[in-house]
C-alpha positions in Angstrom: 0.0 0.0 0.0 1.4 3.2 -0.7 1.7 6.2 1.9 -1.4 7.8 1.5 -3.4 4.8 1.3 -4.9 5.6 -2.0 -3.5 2.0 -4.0 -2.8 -1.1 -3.4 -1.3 -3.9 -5.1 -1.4 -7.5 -4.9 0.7 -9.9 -6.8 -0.3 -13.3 -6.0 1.5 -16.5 -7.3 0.3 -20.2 -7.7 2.2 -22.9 -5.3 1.4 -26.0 -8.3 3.3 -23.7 -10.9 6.8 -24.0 -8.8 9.2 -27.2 -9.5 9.5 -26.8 -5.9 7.2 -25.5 -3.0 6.4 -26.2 0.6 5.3 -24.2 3.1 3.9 -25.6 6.6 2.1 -22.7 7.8 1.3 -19.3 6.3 3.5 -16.4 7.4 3.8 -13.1 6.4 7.4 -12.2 4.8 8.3 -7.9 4.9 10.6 -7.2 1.7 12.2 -4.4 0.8 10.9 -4.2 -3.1 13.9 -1.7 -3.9 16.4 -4.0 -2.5 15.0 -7.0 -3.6 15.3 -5.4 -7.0 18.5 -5.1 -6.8 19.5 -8.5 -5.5 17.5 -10.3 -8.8 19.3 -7.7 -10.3 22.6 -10.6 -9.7 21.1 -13.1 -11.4 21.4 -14.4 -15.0 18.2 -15.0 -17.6 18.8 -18.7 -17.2 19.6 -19.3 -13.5 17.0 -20.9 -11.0 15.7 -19.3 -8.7 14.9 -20.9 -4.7 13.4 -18.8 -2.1 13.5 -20.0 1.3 13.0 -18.4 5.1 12.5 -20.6 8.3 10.1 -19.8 10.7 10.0 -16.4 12.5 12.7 -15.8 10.3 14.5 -12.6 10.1 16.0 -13.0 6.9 14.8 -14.1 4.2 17.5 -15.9 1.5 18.0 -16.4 -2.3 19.6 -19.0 -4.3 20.7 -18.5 -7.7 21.8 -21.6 -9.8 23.9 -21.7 -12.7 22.1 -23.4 -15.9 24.9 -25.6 -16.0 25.4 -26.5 -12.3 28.9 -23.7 -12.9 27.9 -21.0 -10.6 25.6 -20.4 -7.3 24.8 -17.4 -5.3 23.1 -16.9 -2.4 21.8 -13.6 -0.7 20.6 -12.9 2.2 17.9 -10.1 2.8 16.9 -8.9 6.1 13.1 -8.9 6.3 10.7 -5.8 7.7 8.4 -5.7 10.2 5.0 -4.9 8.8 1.4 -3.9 10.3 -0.8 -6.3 8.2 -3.8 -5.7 9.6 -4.7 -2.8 7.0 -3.7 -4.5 3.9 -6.5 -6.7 3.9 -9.5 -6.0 1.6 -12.3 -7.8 1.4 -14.1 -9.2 -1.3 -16.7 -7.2 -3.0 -19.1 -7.3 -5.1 -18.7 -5.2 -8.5 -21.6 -3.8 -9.7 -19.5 -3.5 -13.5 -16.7 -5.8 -14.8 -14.7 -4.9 -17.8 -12.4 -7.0 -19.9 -10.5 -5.4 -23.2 -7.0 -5.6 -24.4 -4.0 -4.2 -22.1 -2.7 -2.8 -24.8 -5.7 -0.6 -25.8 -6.2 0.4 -21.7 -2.8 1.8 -21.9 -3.3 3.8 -24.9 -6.9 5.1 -23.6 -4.7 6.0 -20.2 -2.1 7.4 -21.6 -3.7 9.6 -24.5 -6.4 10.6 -21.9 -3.7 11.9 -19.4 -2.6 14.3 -22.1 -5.4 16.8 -21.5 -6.6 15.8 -17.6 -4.9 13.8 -14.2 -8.7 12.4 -13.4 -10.3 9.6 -15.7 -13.9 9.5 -15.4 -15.0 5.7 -15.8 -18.8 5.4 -17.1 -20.3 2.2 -17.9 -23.9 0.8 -18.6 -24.8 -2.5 -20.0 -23.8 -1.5 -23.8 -20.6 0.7 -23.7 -17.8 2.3 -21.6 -17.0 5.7 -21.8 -13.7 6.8 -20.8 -13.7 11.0 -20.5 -11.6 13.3 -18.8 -12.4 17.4 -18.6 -9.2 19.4 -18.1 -8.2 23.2 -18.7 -7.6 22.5 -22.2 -10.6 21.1 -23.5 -12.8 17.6 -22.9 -12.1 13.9 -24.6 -13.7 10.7 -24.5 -13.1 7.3 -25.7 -16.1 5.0 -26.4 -15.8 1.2 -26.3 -18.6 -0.8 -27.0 -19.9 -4.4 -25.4 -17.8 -6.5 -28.5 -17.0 -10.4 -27.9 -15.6 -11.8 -31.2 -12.0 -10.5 -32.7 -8.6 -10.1 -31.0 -9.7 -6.5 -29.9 -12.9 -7.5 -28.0 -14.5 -5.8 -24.8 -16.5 -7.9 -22.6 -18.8 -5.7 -20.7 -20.7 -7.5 -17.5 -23.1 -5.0 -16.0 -25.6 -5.6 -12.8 -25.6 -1.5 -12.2 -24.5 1.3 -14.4 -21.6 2.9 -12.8 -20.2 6.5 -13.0 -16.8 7.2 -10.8 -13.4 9.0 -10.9 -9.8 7.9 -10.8 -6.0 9.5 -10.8 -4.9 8.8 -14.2 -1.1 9.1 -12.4 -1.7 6.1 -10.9 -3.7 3.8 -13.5 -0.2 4.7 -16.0 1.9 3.6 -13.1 -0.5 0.3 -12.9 0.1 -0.1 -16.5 3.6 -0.8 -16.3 1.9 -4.1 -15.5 0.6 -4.7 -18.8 3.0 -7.0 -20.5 2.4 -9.6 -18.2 -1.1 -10.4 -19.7 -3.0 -9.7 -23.3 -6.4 -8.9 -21.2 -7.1 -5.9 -18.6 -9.9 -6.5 -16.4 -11.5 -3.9 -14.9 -13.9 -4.0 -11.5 -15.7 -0.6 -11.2 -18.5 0.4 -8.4 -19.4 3.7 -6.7 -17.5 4.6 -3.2 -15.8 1.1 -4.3 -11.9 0.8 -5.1 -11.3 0.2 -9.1 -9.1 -3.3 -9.4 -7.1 -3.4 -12.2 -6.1 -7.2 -13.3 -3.6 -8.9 -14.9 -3.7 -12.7 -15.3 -0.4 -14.2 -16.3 1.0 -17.7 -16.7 1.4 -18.4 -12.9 -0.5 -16.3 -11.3 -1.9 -12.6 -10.9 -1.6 -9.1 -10.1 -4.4 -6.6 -9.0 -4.7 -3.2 -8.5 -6.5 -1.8 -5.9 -7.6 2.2 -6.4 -9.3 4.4 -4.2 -12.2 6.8 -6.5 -11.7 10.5 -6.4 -14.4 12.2 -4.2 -16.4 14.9 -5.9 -16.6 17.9 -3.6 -19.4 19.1 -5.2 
């Protein structure tokens, strides 16, 4: 969660996808994502990868393997203490889901940001209209409910849905977007967005707190 509680992400990995995995209990492991970063930074395309931390570990290690057996590294990275107990959402249910190409969710984001920093998200049971209103001038981006092609958007609707976004953020959740052909999008009112990626082994969401109108 970032400082001001406005996002959220999740990235969530399946155990049956490892060539390895066991984990007794569940715990909760604090990492540094910047140093992490810079410790997979050390290991080469074709190395192996094993994870391991004992229980009420400090420290949590990394074991790179050479592809031919040639080389092995090992890191050690000393875990954070976390509070938890905010992380947690619960499941909801979305009054609108939408499915269309990452690529084409980028594009709308990022062309969109050009003229405003708030994306207004509006969605009924035949389109989604994507609109921002800045000082220079108003755009919008119409997609409709479409289900056949390579450039389809799949449009599930229980309750039409109007609500507002930071556009700095939803460019930064982008990043994201090479991981998976599809963007899935969960809108409500007074509802966090979730933004999804589904990947090979596993998934990452998004979790973004809507802009209040102070009108």
């Amino acid at each position: 969660m970032d400082a001001s509680h406005v996002a959220l992400v999740t990235f969530f990995l399946r155990a049956s996808d490892f060539e390895e995995y066991q984990c007794h209990r569940a715990q909760t492991l604090g990492i540094s994502i910047s140093n992490l970063s810079k410790i997979i930074k050390c290991a080469d395309n074709d190395d192996s990868i094993t994870i391991r931390a004992e229980d009420q570990a400090s420290v949590i290690t990394f074991i790179f393997e050479g592809k031919n057996d040639d080389k092995l590294s090992e890191f050690n990275l000393n875990l954070l203490s976390l509070d938890t107990e905010h992380m947690g959402i619960p499941e909801q249910e979305y009054a609108a889901v939408i499915q269309l190409p990452s690529s084409e969710f980028c594009r709308i984001c990022r062309e969109l940001s050009q003229m405003s920093d708030t994306l207004n998200v509006d969605v009924n049971k035949e389109r989604v209209v994507f609109s921002v209103n800045g000082d220079s001038g108003r755009g919008a981006i119409s997609l409709k409910h479409r289900q056949l092609g390579e450039q389809r958007t799949i449009i599930d609707v229980t309750n039409g849905v109007n609500a507002s976004f930071a556009l700095r953020y939803l460019n930064l959740f982008n990043k994201a977007s090479v991981l998976g052909s599809q963007a899935i999008l969960s809108v409500s009112e007074d509802l966090p967005l979730i933004l999804r990626f589904d990947f090979e082994i596993g998934v990452m969401k998004y979790y973004l707190a809507p802009k209040i109108n102070d009108e």
